[in-house]
C-alpha positions in Angstrom: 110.1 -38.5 125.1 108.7 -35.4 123.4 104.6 -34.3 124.1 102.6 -33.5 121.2 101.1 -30.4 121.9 102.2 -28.4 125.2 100.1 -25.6 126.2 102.1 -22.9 127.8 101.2 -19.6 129.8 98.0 -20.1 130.8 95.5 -20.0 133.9 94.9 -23.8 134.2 92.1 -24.6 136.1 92.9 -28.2 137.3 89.3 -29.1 139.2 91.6 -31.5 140.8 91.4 -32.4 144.8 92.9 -29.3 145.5 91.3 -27.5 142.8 95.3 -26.1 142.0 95.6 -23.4 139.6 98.9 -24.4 137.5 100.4 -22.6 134.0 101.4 -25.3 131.5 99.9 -29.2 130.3 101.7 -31.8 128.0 99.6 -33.8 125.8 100.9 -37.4 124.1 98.9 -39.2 121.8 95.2 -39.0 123.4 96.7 -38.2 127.3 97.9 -35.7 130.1 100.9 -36.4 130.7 102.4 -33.7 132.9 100.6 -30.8 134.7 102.6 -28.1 136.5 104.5 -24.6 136.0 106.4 -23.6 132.3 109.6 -24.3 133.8 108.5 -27.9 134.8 106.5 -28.9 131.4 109.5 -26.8 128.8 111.7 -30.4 129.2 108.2 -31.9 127.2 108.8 -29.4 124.1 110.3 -31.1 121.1 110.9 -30.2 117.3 107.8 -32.0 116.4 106.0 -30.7 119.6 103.0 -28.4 118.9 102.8 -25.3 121.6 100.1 -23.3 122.3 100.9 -20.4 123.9 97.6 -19.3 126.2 98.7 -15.8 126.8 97.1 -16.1 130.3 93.4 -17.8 128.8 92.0 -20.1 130.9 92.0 -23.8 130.0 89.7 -26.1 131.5 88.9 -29.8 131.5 86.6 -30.7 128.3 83.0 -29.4 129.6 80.2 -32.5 130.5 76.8 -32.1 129.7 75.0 -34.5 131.8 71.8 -34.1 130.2 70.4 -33.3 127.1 68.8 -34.9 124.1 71.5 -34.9 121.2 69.5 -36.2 118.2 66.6 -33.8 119.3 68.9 -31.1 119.4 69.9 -31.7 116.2 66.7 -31.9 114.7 65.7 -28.4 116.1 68.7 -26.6 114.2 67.0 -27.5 111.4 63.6 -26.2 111.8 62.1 -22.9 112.3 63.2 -21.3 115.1 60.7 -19.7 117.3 63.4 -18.1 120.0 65.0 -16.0 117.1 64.8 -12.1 117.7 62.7 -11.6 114.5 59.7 -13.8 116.4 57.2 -11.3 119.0 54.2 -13.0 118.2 52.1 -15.8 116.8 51.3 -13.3 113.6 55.4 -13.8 113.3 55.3 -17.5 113.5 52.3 -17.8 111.0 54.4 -16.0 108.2 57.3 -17.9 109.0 55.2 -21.2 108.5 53.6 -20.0 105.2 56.8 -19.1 103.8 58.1 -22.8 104.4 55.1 -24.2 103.3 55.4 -22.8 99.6 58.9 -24.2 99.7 58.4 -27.7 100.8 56.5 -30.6 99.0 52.9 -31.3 100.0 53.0 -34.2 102.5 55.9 -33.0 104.2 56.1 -32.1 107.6 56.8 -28.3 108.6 58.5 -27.9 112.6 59.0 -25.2 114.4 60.3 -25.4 117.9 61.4 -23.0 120.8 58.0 -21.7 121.2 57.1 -20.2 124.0 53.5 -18.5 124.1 54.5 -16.6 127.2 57.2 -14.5 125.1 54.2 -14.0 122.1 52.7 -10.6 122.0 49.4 -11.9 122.0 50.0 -14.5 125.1 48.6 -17.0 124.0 48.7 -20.5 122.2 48.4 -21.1 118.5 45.3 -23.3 117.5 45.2 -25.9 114.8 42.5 -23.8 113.4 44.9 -21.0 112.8 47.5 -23.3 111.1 45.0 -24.9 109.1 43.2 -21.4 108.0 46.3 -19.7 107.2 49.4 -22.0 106.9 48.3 -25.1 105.2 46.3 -28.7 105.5 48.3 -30.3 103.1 51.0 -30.3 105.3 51.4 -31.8 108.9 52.7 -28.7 110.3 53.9 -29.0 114.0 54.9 -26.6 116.8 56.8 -28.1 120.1 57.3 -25.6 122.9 60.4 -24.9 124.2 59.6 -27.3 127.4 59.6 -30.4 124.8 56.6 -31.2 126.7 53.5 -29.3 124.6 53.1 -29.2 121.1 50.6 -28.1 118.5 49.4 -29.6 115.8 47.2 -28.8 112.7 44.6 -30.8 111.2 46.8 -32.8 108.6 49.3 -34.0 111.4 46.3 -34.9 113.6 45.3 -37.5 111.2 47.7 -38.4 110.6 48.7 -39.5 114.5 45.2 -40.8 113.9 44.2 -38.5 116.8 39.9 -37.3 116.4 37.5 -35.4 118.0 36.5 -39.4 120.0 40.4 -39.7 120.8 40.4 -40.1 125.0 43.3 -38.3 126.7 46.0 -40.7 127.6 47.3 -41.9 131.1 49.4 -38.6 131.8 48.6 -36.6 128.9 46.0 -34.0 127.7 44.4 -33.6 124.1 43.4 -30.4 124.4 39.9 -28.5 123.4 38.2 -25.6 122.7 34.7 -24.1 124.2 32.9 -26.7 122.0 35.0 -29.4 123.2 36.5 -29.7 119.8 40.4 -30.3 119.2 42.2 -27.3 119.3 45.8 -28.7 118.4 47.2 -29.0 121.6 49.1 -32.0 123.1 49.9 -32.2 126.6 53.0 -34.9 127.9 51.7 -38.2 127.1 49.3 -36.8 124.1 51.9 -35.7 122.1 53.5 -39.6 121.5 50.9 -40.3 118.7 52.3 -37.8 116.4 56.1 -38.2 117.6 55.5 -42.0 115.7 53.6 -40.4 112.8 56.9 -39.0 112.1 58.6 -41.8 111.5 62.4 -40.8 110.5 64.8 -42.6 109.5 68.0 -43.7 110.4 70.2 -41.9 108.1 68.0 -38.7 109.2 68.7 -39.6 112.5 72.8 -39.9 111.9 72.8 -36.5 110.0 71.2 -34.9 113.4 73.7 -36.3 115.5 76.5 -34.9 113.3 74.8 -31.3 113.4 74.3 -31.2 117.0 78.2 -33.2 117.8 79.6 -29.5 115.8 77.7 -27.0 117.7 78.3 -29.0 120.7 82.5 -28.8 120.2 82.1 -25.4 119.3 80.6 -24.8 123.0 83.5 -26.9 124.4 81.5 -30.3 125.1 83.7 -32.7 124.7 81.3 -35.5 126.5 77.5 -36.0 126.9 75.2 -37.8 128.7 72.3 -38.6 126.3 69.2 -38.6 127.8 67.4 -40.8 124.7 64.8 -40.5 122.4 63.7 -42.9 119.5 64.9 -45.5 121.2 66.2 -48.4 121.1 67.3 -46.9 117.4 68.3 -43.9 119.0 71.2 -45.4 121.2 72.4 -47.9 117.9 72.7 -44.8 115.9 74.9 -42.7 118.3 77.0 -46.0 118.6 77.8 -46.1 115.1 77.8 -41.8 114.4 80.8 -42.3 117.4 82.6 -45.5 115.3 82.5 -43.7 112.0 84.2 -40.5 113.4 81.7 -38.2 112.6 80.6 -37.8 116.2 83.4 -36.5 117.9 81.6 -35.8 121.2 82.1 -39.0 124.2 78.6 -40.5 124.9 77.3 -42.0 127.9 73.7 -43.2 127.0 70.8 -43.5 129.0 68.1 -46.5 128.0 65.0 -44.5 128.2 61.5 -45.8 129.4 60.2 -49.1 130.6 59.8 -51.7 127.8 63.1 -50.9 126.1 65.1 -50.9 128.8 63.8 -54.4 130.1 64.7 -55.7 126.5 68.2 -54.4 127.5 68.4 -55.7 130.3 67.0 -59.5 128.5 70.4 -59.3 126.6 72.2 -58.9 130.0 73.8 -56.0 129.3 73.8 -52.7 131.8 75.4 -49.5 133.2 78.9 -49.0 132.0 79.5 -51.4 129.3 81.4 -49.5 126.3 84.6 -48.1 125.5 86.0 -44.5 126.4 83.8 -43.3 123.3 80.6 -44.8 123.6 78.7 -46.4 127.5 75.9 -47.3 128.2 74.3 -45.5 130.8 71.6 -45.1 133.4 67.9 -46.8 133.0 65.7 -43.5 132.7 61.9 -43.1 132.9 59.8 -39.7 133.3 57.7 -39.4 136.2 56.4 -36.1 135.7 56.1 -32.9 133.6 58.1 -29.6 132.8 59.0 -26.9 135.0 58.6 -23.9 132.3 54.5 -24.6 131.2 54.2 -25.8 134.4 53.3 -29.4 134.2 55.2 -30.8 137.1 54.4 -32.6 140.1 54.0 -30.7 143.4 53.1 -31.6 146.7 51.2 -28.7 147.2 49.6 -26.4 144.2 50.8 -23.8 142.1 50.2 -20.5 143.3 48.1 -19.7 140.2 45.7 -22.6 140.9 44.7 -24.2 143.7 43.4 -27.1 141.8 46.7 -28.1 139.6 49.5 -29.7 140.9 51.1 -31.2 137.7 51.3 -34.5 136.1 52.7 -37.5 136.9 53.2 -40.4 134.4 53.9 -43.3 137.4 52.2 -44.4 140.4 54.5 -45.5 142.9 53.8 -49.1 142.4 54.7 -49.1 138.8 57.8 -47.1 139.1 59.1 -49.5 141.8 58.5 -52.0 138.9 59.9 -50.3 136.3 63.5 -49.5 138.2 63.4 -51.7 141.2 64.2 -54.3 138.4 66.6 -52.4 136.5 68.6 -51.4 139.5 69.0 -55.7 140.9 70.4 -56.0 137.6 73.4 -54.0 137.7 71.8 -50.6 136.0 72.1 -47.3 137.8 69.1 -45.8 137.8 67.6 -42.5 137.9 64.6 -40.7 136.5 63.2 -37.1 135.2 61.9 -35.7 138.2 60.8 -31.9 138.4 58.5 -31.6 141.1 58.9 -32.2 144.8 56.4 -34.8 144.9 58.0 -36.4 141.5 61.5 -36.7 143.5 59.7 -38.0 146.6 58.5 -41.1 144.7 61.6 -41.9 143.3 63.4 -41.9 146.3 60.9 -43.8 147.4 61.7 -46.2 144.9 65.6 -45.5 145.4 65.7 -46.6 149.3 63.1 -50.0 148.5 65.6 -50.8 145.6 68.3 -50.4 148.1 67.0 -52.4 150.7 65.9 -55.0 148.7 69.2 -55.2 146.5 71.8 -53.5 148.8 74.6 -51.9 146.8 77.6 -49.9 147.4 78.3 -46.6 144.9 75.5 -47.2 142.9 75.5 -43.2 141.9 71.7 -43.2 141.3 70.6 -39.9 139.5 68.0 -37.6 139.7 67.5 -35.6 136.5 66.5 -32.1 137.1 65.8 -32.6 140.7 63.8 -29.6 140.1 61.9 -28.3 143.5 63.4 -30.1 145.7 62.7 -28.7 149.1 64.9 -29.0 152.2 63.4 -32.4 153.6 64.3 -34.1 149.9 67.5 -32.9 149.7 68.4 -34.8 153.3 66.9 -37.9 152.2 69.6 -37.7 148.9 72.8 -37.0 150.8 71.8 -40.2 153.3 71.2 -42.3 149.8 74.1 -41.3 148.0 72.5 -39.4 144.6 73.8 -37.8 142.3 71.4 -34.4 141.0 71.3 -33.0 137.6 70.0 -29.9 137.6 69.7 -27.2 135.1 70.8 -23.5 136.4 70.6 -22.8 132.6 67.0 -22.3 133.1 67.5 -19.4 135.4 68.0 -17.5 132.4 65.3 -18.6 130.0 62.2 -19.7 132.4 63.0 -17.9 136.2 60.2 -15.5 136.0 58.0 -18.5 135.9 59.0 -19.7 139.0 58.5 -16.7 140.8 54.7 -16.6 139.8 53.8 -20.4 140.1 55.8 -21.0 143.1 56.1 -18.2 145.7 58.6 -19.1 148.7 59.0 -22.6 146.8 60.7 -20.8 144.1 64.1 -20.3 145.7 64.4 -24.5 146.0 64.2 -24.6 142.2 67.4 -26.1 141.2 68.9 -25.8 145.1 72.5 -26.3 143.9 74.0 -24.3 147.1 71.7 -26.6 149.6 72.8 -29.8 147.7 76.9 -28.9 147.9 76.7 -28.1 151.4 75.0 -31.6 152.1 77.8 -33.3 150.4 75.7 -34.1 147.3 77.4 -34.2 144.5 75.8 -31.8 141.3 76.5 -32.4 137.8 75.5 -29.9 135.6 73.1 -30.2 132.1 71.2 -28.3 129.6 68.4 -30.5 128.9 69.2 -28.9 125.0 67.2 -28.7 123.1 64.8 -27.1 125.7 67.4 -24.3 126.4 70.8 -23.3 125.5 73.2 -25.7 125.9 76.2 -23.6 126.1 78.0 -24.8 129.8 79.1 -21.2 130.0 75.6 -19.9 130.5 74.9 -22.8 133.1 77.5 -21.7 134.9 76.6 -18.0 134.6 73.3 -19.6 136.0 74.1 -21.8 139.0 76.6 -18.5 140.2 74.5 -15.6 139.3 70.8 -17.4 139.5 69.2 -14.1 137.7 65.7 -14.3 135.8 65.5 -12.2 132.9 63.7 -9.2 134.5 66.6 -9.4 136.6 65.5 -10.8 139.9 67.5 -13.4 141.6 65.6 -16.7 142.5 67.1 -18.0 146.0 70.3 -15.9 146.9 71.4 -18.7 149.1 71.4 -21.1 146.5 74.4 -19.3 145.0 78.0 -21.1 144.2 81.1 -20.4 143.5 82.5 -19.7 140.0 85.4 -22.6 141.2 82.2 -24.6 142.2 79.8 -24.5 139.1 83.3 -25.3 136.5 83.2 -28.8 138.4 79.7 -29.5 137.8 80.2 -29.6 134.4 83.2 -31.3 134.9 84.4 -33.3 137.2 80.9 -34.0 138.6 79.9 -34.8 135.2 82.6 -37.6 135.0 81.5 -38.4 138.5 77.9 -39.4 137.5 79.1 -41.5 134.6 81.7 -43.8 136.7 84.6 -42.0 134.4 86.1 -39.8 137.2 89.3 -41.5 137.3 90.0 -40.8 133.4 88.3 -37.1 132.7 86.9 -34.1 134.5 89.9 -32.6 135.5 93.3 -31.6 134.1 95.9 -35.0 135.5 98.7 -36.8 134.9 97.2 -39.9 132.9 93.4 -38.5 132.2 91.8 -38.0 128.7 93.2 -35.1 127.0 89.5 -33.4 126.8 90.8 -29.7 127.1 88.8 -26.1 126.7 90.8 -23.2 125.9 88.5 -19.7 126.8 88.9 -16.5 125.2 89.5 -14.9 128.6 90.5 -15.4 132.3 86.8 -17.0 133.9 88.4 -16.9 137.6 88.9 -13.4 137.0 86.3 -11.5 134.7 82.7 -10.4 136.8 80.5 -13.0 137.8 78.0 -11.3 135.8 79.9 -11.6 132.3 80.4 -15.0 132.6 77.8 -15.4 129.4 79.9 -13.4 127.3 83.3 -15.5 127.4 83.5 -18.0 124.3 85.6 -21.1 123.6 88.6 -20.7 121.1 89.7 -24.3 121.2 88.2 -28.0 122.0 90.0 -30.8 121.7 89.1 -34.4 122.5 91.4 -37.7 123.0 94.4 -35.1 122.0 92.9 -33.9 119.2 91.8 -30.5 118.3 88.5 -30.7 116.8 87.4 -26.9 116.9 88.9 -23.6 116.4 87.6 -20.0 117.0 87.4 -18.8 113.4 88.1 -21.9 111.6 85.5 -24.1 110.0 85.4 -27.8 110.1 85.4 -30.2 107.2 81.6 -30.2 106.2 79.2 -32.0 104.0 78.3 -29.1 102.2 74.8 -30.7 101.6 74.0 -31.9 104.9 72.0 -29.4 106.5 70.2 -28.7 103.5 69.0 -32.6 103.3 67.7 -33.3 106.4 64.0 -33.2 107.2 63.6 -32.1 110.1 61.6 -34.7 112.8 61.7 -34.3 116.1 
């Protein structure tokens, strides 16, 4: 009995128990089926067996996302992007917008996203004014910060939400005005839902995102993700049938996001877990509070820069108990996006009433983000059992803004070295599109913890090279209930395997970001190579609108 591709010479990085560094890996059909020296797997090699010689590259277990939006993501690619270098400032963005606008149909939206007023020359937010005076009113036009949790919105796209100067802010969300108390364009949380409906796309819009993002994503060695929603409940019926056509090739374990949808989900009787190896469905997930980049979350004591703001919070702690209480005596794990300390405090509030109530063993509740979670919270996670999913990525992208809202507090952002040595178990995420999704950055992140003026937020919270490759992989299977069948390199797991351009046990800690992914392959096939393009639809970026 022959393999059908052996991988020879390599560093394999097993992120087994004993986290054993071995040379070689035979794969049949869509399995490992032996692990272990050259000498040991050469008896696998047969005329029709494929090798792949590794010339010393590390290959890794397939890399696990464990949260990020993968239709949003998809639907960024496609509109202007406000991180590339060309952008330094609102005057940038402006004449990026007017040249779209003279190329798209009246009536159509124009999108830009990654916007980040922070990074603008003139520090400052757009107004709908300025969009409207020298972009366009005959198009909604709409910008989404790079947080996903502001946006800015002309005129057009205003009336379209049916948002007015009379419009009262929403429970949790902001309109926000001018000196005149007229609308300036800006959407705060909870305000920005009347214009995500006014957009209104459709599902063969949504499928052509999911196939976009499901490329980049296999280019960046993702083999699975945990999708942390949007549109739903269409969003979680289109990702069912992108992965059943074959033209999502990622694994996807789906969270049912916010309170009425999942409660029809759980009417049907279905929960946590019911799928196939391709397609699960995953956790019940509500947001309790805001972003940690603008900063909108919830604190138990203020930001530094204002004594009067402590973020926003979405739930009181009665509702949440309602909302997941329920969800959770019906067989769902749980879990919610929590940023702030006082965020995280509710919920496991709401995690150690579920459990008295409903008692149950390895439920693998989840905090998403889990962002400030200070030393008293993380005690009360390791004595409950949950699972965190952070995002070290952020280091990179927002650190700076931790340092000035936070202080002292800053160094329990993202606490990944306090959480490990309390036994809690860390899966790694993006939360793409708000930041790159590229699990070698994240792990640069979690080991290096640098801002990008270069200072390092909470030395102590540093990990391992060894330690940050098994939160984004076998941690990530952890979190889904999959551990026994991916997220590490063993006899009789899911051939999900990464092939690196280099040796990441052995290059500096602080190159990590510059190593790149030559090979992904998923259920034993290889479905990207460095330098070789994949069947495409030559038409398919070019005919999707993006809608966010």
């Amino acid at each position: 009995m022959f393999a059908d591709v052996v991988f020879v010479n390599g560093q394999v990085i097993s992120v087994d128990s004993d986290n054993r560094i071995l040379e070689a890996v035979a794969v049949k059909r869509n399995r490992i089926e032996a692990v272990g020296t050259n000498e040991e797997i050469k008896h696998w090699i047969g005329e029709r067996t494929k090798v792949i010689d590794l010339q010393g590259r590390s290959l890794l277990p397939g890399f696990i996302d464990s949260h990020l939006h993968l239709i949003g993501y998809g639907r960024t690619r496609l509109a202007i992007n406000c991180k590339d270098a060309s952008i330094q400032s609102n005057v940038d963005i402006i004449g990026k917008l007017q040249r779209k606008a003279v190329s798209t149909p009246a009536g159509s939206w124009i999108v830009a996203t990654g916007y980040n007023e922070r990074a603008m020359l003139e520090g400052r937010y757009l107004t709908r004014h300025e969009l409207d005076d020298e972009v366009s009113t005959e198009h909604p036009i709409l910008i989404i910060r790079t947080c996903g949790h502001i946006m800015i919105a002309n005129s057009k796209a205003l009336e379209l939400a049916g948002v007015n100067e009379q419009s009262v802010d929403p429970e949790g969300g902001v309109f926000g005005r001018d000196e005149s108390r007229r609308l300036n364009g800006l959407l705060v949380e909870a305000a920005m839902d009347p214009v995500k409906h006014a957009m209104n796309p459709t599902e063969q819009d949504l499928a052509r995102a999911a196939e976009i993002a499901s490329r980049d994503f296999v280019s960046l060695g993702i083999t699975t993700i945990h999708d942390a929603g949007g549109f739903e409940p269409v969003n979680m019926r289109i990702l069912q049938q992108s992965v059943r056509s074959g033209r999502l090739k990622v694994r996807v374990y789906a969270m049912v996001v916010h309170e009425p949808n999942f409660n029809r989900m759980r009417q049907t009787c279905l929960s946590t877990g019911l799928g196939d190896e391709r397609f699960r469905i995953g956790p019940a997930k509500i947001f309790i509070d805001g972003a940690s980049s603008v900063p909108t979350l919830a604190t138990r004591q203020p930001y530094e820069t204002n004594p009067e703001d402590s973020g926003i919070l979405y739930y009181t702690q009665e509702n949440m108990n309602d909302a997941l209480i329920a969800a959770h005596r019906d067989g769902y794990q749980i879990t919610a996006h929590a940023q702030g300390d006082w965020a995280i405090e509710m919920l496991l509030n709401t995690f150690e009433e579920a459990l008295r109530q409903y008692p149950r063993d390895n439920h693998r509740h989840r905090i998403e983000h889990a962002g400030l979670a200070m030393p008293d919270l993380i005690e009360r996670m390791a004595k409950l059992g949950i699972v965190t999913v952070p995002n070290p990525n952020f280091f990179t992208e927002f650190g700076d803004i931790y340092i000035k809202h936070f202080g002292a507090r800053r160094d329990y952002f993202y606490p990944i070295g306090s959480c490990l040595k309390a036994g809690i178990v860390v899966a790694g995420a993006s939360d793409s599109p708000v930041s790159n999704c590229n699990p070698l950055i994240g792990i640069h992140g979690a080991v290096n913890r640098l801002t990008p003026s270069g200072t390092v937020v909470g030395e102590e919270q540093k990990i391992s090279v060894m330690e940050a490759i098994r939160m984004y992989t076998w941690s990530g299977a952890y979190a889904s209930f999959e551990e026994d069948r991916k997220g590490s390199i063993e006899v009789g797991k899911l051939a999900d395997l990464v092939v690196l351009n280099d040796r990441i046990l052995d290059v500096t800690i602080d190159s990590i970001d510059q190593l790149r992914v030559e090979m992904t392959m998923i259920d034993g096939e290889i479905v990207y190579e460095l330098g070789k393009s994949p069947d495409a639809d030559d038409e398919l970026e070019e005919t999707v609108n993006f809608i966010m």
